[in-house]
C-alpha positions in Angstrom: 52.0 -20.1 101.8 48.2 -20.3 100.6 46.0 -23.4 101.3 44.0 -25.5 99.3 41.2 -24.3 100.7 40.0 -21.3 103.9 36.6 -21.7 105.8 34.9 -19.0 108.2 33.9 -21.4 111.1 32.7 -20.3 114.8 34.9 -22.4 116.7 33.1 -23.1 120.5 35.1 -21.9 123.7 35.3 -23.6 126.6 33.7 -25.3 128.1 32.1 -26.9 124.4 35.9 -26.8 123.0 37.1 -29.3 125.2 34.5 -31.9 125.4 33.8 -31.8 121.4 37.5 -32.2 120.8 37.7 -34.7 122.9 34.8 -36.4 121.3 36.2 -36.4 118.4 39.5 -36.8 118.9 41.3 -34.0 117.1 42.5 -30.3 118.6 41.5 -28.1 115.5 44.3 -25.7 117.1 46.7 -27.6 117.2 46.0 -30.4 114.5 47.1 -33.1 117.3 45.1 -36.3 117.6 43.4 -36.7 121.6 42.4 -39.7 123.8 38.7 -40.0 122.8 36.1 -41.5 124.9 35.6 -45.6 124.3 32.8 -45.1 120.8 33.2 -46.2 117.8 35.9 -44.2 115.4 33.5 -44.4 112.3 31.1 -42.5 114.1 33.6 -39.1 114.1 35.7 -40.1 111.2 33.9 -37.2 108.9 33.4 -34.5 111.4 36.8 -34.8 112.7 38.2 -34.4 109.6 36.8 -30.5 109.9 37.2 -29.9 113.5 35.0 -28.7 116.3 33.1 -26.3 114.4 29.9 -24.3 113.2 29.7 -23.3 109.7 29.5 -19.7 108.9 31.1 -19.6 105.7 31.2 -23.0 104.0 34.9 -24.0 102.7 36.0 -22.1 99.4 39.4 -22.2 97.4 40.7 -18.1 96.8 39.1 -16.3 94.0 41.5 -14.9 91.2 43.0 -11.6 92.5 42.4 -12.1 96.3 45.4 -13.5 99.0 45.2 -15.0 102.0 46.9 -11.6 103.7 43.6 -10.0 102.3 41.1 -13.0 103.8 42.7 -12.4 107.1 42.5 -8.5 107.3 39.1 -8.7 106.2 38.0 -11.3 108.9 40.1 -8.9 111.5 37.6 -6.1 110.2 34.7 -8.2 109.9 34.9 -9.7 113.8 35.9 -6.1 114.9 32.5 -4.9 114.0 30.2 -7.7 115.9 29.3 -8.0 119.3 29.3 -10.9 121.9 25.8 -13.0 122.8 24.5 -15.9 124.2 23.0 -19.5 122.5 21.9 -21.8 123.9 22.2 -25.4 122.3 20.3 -28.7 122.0 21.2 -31.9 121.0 19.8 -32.8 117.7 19.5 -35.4 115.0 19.9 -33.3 111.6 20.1 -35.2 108.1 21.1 -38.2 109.6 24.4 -36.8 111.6 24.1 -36.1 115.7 24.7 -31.9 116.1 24.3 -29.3 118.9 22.0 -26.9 117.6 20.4 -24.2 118.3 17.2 -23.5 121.0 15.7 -21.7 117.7 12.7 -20.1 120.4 15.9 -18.3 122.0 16.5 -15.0 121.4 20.4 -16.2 120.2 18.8 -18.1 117.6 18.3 -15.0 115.3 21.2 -13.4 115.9 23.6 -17.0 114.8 21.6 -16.6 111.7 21.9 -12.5 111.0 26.2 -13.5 112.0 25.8 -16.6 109.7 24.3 -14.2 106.6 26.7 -11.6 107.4 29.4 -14.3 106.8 28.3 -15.9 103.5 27.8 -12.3 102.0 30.8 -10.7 103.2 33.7 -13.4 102.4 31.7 -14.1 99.2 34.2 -12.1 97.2 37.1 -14.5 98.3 34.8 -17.9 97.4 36.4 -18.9 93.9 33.3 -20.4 91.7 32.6 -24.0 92.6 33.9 -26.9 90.2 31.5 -28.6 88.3 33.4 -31.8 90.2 32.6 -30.1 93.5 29.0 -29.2 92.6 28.4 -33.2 91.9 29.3 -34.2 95.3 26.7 -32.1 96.7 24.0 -34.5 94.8 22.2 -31.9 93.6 19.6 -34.4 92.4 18.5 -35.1 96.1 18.3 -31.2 97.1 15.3 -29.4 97.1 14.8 -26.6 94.4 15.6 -24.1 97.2 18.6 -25.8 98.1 19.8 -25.8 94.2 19.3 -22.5 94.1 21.7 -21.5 97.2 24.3 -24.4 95.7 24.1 -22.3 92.3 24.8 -18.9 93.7 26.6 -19.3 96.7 28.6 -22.6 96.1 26.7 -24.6 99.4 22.9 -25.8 99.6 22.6 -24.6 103.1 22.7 -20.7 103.6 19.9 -17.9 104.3 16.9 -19.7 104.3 18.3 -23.3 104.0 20.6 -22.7 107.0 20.5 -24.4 110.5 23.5 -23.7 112.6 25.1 -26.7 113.9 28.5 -27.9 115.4 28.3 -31.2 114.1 29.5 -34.4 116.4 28.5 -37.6 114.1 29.0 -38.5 110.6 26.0 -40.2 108.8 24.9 -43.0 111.2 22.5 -46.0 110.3 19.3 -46.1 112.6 21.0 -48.4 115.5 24.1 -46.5 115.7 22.1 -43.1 115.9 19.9 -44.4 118.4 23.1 -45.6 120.7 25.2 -42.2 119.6 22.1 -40.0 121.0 21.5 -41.8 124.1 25.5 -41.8 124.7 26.2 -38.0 124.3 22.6 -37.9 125.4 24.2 -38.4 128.7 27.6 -37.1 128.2 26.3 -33.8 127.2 23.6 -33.2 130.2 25.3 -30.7 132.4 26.9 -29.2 129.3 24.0 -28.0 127.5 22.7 -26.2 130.5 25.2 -23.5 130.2 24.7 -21.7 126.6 27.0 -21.3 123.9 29.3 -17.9 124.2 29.7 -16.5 120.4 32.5 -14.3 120.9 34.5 -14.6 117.5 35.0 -16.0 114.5 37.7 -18.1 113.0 39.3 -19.5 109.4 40.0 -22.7 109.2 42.7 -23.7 106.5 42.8 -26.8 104.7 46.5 -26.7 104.1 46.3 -29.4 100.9 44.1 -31.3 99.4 42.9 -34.3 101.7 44.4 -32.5 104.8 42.7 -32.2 107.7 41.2 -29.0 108.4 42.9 -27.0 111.3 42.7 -23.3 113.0 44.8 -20.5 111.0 43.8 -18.1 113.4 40.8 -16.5 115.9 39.2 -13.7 115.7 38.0 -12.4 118.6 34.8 -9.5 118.8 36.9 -7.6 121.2 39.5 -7.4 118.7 41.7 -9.8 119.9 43.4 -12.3 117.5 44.9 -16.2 118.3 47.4 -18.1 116.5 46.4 -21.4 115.2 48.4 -24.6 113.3 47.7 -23.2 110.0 48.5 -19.6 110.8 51.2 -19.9 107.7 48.1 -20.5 105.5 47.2 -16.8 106.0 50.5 -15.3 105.6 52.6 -13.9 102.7 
């Protein structure tokens, strides 16, 4: 069964996993809906829509003459050939959505980004050209030129130089609610942040139709090991 549409996404362990599911009240592994903390729904309605996740490789429908067999042997090879390190993550406003994001002074700053590039260029073959339909919705009126350019060749304005890793955690917010979303996970996030972030594999996401929820098809693990997600039938004959 193929999907709509596949994503590479770094999916955070434990002990991010829990407390950003929770958050937003969605398991990406399971596609089950979770007892989220008393805020308002409208402030996670977007991001839980994708699940707990970083972008590596931004959603893409199949290009002609690729499966979804061949997408998930290439991220088996892909994940086989990296190596685990350490992030550590802040708590960040970032066009006008709440994100953990990168310590970019740490020395895991650079090497999200090299994993990142590695991503967009490597599942670039499987990225079907973007629809004129899904290049308006980017507004590439309110982008800058460098941003146009990476929407033109690789199908999303924020890769390479334009990219800044984040596992998003908000929506858009107006001024007020920003200011009371920061100063709530402000709090709920203190002891969490002081660990860093453990980047230990990468996963696909599957979008099984259009308008679905995004959920895990499977995780790919540096160390060569490989978990089942909800949308594992999205990546098989």
């Amino acid at each position: 069964m193929q999907a709509h549409r596949y994503a590479i996404y770094l999916a955070p362990g434990e002990p991010f996993r829990t407390f950003g599911s929770q958050w937003l009240g969605r398991d990406a592994d399971t596609g089950t809906a979770l007892p989220h903390p008393d805020r308002p729904q409208a402030w996670v309605d977007a991001p839980a829509h994708y699940g707990l996740h970083a972008t590596l490789k931004p959603p893409f429908r199949l290009a002609a003459g690729t499966t979804a067999p061949m997408l998930d042997a290439a991220a088996r090879a892909f994940a086989r050939e990296q190596a685990a390190f350490a992030a550590p993550l802040v708590l960040r406003s970032l066009r006008g959505f709440l994100a953990w994001c990168l310590d970019e002074k740490s020395a895991g700053a650079r090497v999200t980004h090299a994993l990142a590039d590695a991503c967009v260029q490597a599942f670039e073959p499987f990225r079907a050209p973007a629809t004129a339909g899904e290049v308006a919705r980017r507004k590439p009126d309110q982008l800058t030129a460098a941003q146009r350019q990476m929407l033109e060749t690789w199908g999303y304005p924020y890769v390479f130089d334009t990219f800044k890793f984040h596992i998003t955690l908000t929506g858009m917010l107006a001024p007020a609610e920003a200011e009371a979303a920061l100063a709530r996970l402000s709090d709920d996030c203190r002891t969490l942040l002081q660990a860093p972030l453990r980047v230990d594999g990468i996963s696909v996401f599957v979008q099984p139709k259009a308008g679905d929820d995004f959920v895990v098809g499977r995780h790919y693990g540096f160390d060569g090991g490989v978990v089942d997600g909800a949308g594992t039938a999205c990546l098989e004959p």
